[in-house]
C-alpha positions as CSV (number, residue, x, y, z in Angstrom):
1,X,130.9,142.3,157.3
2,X,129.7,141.9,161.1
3,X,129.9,138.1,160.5
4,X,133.6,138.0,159.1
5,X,134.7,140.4,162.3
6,X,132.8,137.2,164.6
7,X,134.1,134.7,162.8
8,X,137.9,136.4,163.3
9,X,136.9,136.8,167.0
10,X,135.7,133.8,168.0
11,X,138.8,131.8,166.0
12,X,141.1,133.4,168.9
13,X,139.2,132.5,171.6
14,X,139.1,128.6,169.8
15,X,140.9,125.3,169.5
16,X,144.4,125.4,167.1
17,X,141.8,124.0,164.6
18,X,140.1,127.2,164.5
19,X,143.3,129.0,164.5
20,X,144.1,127.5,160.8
21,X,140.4,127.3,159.5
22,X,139.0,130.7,160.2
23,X,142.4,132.0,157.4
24,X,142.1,129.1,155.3
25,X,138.3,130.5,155.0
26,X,139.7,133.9,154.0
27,X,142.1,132.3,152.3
28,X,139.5,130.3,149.8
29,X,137.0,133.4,149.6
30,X,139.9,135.3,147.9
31,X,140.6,133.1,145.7
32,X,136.7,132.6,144.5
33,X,136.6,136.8,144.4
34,X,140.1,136.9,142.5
35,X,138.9,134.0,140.2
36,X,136.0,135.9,139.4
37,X,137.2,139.3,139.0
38,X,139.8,137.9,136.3
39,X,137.1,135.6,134.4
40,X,135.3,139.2,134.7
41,X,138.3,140.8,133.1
42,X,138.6,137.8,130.3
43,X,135.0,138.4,129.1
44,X,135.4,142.0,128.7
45,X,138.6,141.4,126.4
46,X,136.9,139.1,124.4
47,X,133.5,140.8,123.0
């Protein structure tokens, strides 16, 4: 969790790139974590 908190940190002290990329990576890992959660889901309802 510490590195998320650094990685958020350091964006706002970086270039405008940083200032899109750091929520784009948030972004992306919610999508992996919601893709999963609802293949999760899916596999439960079929067995």
């Amino acid at each position: 969790m510490e590195t998320l908190f650094e990685l958020m940190r350091n964006a706002y002290h970086s270039t405008p790139q940083g200032w899109v990329g750091v929520p784009l990576i948030y972004m992306y890992m919610a999508l992996i974590v919601g893709t999963a959660l609802y293949r999760i889901r899916q596999h439960k309802n079929h067995h």
